[in-house]
C-alpha positions as CSV (number, residue, x, y, z in Angstrom):
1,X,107.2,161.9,100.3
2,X,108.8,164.6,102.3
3,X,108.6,164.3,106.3
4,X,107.4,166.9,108.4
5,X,110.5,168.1,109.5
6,X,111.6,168.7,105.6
7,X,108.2,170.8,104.9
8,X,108.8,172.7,107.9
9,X,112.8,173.6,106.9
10,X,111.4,174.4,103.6
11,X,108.9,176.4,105.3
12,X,111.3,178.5,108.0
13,X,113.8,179.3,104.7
14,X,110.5,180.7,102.6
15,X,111.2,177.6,99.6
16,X,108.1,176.4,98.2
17,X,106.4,172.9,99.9
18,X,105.2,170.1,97.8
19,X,102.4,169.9,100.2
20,X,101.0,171.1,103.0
21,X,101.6,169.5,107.0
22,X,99.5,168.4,109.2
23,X,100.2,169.7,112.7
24,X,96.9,169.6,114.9
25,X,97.2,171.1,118.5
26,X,96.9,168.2,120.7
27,X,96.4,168.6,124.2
28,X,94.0,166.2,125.9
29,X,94.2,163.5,123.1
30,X,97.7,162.7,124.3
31,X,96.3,161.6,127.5
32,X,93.9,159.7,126.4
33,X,96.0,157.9,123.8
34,X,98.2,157.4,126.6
35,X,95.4,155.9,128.7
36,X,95.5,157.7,131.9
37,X,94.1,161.4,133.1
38,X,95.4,164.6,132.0
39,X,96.3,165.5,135.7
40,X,98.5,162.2,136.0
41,X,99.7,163.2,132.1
42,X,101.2,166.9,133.4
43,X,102.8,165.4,136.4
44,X,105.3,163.3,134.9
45,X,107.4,164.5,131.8
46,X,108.2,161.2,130.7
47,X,104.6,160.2,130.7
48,X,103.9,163.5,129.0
49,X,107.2,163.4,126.3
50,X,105.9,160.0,125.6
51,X,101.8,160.0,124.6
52,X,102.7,163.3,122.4
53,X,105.4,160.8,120.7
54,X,102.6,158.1,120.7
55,X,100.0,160.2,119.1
56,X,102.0,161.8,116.5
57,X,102.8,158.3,115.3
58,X,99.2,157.0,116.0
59,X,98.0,160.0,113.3
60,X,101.2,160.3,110.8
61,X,101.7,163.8,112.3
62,X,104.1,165.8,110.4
63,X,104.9,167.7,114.0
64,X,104.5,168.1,117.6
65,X,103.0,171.2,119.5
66,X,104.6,170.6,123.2
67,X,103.0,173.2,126.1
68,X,99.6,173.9,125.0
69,X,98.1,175.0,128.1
70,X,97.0,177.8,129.1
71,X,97.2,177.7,132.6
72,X,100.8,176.2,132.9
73,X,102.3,179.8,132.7
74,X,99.9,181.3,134.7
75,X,100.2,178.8,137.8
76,X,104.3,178.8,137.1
77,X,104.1,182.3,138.1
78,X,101.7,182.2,141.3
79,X,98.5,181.3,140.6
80,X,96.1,178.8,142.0
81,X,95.1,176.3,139.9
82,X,93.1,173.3,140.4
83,X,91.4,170.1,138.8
84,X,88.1,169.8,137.5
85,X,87.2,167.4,135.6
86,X,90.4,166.7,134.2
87,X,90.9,170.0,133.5
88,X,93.2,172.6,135.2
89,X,91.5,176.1,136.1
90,X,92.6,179.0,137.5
91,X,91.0,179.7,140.7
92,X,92.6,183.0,141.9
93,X,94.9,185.2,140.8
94,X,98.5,186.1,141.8
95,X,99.6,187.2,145.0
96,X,103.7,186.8,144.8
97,X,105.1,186.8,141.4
98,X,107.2,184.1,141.5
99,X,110.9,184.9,140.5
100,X,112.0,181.9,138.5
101,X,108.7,180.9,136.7
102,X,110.7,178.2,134.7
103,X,111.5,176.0,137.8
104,X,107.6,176.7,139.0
105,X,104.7,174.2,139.0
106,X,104.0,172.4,135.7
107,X,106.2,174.4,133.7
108,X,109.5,172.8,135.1
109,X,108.4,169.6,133.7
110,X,106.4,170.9,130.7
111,X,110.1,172.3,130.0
112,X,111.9,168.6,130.6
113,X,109.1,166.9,127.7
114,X,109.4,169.3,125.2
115,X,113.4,169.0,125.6
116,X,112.7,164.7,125.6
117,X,110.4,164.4,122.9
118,X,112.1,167.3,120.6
119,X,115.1,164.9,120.9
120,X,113.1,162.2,119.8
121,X,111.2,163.7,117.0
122,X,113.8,166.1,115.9
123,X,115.1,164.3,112.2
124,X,111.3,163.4,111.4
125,X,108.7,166.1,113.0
126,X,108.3,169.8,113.1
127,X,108.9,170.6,116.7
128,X,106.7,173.9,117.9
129,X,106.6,175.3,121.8
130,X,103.9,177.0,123.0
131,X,103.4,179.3,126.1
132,X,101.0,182.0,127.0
133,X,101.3,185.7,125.5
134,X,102.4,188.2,127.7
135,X,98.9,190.1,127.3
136,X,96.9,187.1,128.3
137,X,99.6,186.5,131.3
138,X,98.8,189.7,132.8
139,X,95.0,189.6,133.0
140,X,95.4,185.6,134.0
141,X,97.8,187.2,136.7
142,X,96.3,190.7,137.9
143,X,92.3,190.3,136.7
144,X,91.1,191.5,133.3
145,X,90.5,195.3,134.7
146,X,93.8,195.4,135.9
147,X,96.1,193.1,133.1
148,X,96.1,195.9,130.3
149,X,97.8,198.4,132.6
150,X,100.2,195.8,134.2
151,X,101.5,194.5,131.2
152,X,105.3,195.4,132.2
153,X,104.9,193.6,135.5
154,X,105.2,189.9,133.5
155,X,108.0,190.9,131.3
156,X,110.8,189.5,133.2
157,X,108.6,186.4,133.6
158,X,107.3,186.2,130.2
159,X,111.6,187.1,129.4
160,X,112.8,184.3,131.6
161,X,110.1,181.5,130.1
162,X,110.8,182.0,126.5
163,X,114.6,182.2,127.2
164,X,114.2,178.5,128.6
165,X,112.4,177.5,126.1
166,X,114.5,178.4,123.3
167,X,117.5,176.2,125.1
168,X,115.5,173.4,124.1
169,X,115.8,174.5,120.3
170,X,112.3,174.4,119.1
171,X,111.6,175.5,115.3
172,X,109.1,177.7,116.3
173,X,108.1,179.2,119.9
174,X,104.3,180.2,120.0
175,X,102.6,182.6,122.3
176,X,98.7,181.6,122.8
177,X,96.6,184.8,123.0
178,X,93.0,184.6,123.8
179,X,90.8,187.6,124.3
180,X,92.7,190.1,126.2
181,X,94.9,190.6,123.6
182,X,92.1,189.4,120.6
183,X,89.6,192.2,121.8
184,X,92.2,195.0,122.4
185,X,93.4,197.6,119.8
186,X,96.9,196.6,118.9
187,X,99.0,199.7,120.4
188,X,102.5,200.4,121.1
189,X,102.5,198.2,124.8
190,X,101.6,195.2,122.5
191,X,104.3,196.1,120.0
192,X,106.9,196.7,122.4
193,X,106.8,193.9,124.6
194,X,106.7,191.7,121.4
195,X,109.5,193.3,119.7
196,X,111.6,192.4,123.1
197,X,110.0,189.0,122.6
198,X,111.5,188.5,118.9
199,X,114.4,189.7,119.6
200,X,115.2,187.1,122.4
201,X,113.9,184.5,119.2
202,X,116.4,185.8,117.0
203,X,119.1,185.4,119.1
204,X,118.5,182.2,119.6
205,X,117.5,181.3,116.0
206,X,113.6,180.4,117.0
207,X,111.1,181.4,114.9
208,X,108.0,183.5,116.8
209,X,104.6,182.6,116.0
210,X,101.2,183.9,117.4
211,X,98.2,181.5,118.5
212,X,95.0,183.8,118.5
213,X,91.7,182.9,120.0
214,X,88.1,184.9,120.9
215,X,88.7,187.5,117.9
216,X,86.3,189.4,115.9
217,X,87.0,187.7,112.6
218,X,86.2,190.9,110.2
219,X,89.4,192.5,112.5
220,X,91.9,189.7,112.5
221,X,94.1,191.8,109.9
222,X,95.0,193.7,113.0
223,X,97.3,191.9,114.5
224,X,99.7,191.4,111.3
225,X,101.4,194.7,113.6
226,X,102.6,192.6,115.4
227,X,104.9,191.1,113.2
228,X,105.1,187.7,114.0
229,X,106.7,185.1,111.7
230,X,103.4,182.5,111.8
231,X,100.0,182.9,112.8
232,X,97.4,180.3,113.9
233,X,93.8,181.3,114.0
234,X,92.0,179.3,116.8
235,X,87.9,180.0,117.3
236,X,86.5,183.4,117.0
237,X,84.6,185.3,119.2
238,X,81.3,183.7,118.3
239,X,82.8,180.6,117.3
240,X,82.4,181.3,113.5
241,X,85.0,180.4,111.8
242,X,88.3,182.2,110.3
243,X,87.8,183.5,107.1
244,X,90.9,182.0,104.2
245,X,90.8,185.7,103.0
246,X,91.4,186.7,106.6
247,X,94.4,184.9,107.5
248,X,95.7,185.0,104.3
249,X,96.1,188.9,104.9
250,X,96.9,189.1,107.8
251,X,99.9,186.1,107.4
252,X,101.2,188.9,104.7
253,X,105.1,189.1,105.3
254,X,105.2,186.3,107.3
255,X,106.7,183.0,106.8
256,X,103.1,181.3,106.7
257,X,100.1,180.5,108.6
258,X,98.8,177.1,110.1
259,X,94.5,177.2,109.5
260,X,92.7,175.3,111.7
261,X,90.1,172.7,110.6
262,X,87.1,171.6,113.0
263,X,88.0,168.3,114.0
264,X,83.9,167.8,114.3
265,X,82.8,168.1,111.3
266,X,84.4,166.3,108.1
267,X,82.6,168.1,105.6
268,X,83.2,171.5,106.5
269,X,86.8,170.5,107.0
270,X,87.3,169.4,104.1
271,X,85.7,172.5,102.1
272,X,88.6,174.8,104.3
273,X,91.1,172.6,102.9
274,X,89.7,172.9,99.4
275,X,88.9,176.6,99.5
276,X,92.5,177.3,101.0
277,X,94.1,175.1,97.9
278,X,92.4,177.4,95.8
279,X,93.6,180.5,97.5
280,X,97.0,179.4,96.7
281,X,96.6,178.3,93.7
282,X,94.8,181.2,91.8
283,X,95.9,184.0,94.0
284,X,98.8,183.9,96.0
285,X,101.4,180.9,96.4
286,X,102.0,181.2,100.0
287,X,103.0,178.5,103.0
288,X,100.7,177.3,105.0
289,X,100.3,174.1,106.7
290,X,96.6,172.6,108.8
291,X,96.1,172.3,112.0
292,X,93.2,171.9,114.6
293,X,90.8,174.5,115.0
294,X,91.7,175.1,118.8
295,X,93.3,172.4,121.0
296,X,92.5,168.8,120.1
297,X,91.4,167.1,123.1
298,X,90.5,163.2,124.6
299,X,86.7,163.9,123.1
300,X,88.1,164.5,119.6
301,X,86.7,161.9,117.3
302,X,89.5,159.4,115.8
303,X,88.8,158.3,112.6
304,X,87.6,162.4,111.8
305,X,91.3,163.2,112.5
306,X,92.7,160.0,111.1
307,X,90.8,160.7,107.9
308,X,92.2,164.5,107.8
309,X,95.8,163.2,108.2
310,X,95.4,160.9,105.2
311,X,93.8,163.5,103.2
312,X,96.5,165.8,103.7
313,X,99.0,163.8,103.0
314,X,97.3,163.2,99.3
315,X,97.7,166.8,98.5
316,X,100.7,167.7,96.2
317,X,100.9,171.5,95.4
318,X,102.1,170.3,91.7
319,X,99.3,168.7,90.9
């Protein structure tokens, strides 16, 4: 059976899979696998390097998502942010941008376990960064009435993030959008700041992918103007979930498209996963892999994701 890092090579070079991966978004679950709190978790990058490593060998994972938090951005740059139960929240918003965002706050050592755990995982997993969008940035940073005309104020932020980032050599870098960018009409500020974006990715030889969450699902096909070489749809607006027919238009031109399964329900999980194998099947062969509908955190049931992993790794796209 091919490892995760052999689907995803297969994947990044457009080569058809022999079956899908599994890469859910975990995020809390590390801690908890880990056995301590998700504030000690984010304050030590061994600590954190380590429980992703643990988990993804817990659950078979065929890769690792390292940085998926929204807030880590937001608070490298000069946000407040503080704990609430277990969780980090932003509490006000900048005052000082800070000028070197990757030596800031959390980010410093979100940066230092995705470098330690990529090295570990590197010949067997998929390895995946994530970071905040720009668009989302600048409302975290400036308010939502303000963000959308200050989006050129967290360029040299955004720049200087996804520049340290791609040092680490990650297959793909995503940027997690929620709904400033998810409610907004795709215009040329969007396209512009991602084109700069891509560019730094392709200098680098990173692959860009887009994390989208709080979007009207009958408009999702917008954002294929952005261009992005993977798309991940999280929960929508109402929390409905993504249409197959949705993502597989809008993932047109790109390498593929991870779709998220609800880690709470089993049934309904498993009907994605059978309507998607249809999809590619009977109309279009495309790559795709699963993932978690949104983050998967400490209050994600076990044996629901354990039971997922094994599933998936029955499939085979020549059967």
């Amino acid at each position: 059976m091919e490892t995760g890092r052999e689907l995803f090579t297969k994947l990044m070079k457009r080569e058809p899979l022999s079956r899908p991966a599994f890469v859910p978004l975990v995020r809390g679950l590390a801690a908890r696998v880990g056995g301590m709190s998700a504030e000690t978790w984010n304050s030590d990058p061994t600590l954190w390097a380590n429980s992703l490593g643990q988990t993804a060998e817990l659950f078979a994972l065929d890769g690792i998502v390292a940085g998926l938090d929204f807030t880590i951005m937001a608070e490298a740059c000069g946000c407040t942010v503080a704990w609430r139960y277990d969780r980090p929240v932003i509490t006000s918003p900048v005052k000082v941008l800070c000028e070197a965002p990757e030596e800031s706050g959390r980010m410093k050592k979100a940066l230092e376990a995705a470098r330690r755990i990529f090295e570990v995982c590197r010949k067997e997993r998929a390895c995946i960064a994530a970071t905040t969008g720009p668009v989302t940035l600048a409302s975290q940073l400036f308010g939502r009435e303000d963000g959308p005309k200050r989006l050129g104020e967290v360029k040299e932020a955004v720049v200087r993030v996804t520049e340290a980032l791609c040092k680490i050599r990650p297959d793909f870098l995503v940027f997690m959008e929620g709904r400033p960018l998810a409610l907004a009409d795709v215009g040329m500020p969007h396209r512009k700041i991602y084109n700069t974006l891509k560019n730094i990715l392709s200098y680098y030889n990173v692959h860009g992918g887009l994390y989208l969450q709080g979007y009207h699902v009958e408009k999702v096909h917008v954002f294929s103007a952005l261009k992005m070489e993977l798309y991940i749809l999280g929960p929508s607006l109402g929390a409905s979930m993504p249409t197959i027919s949705g993502i597989w238009d809008l993932s047109s031109g790109a390498l593929g498209f991870g779709l998220g399964l609800p880690l709470s329900d089993l049934p309904k999980a498993r009907e994605l996963i059978s309507e998607c194998l249809d999809y590619y099947r009977l109309k279009e062969k495309r790559n795709f892999f699963f993932t978690s509908l949104g983050p998967v955190t400490r209050d994600t049931n076990l044996e629901v994701l354990r039971q997922l992993a094994m599933d998936i790794r029955q499939i085979h796209f020549d059967s």
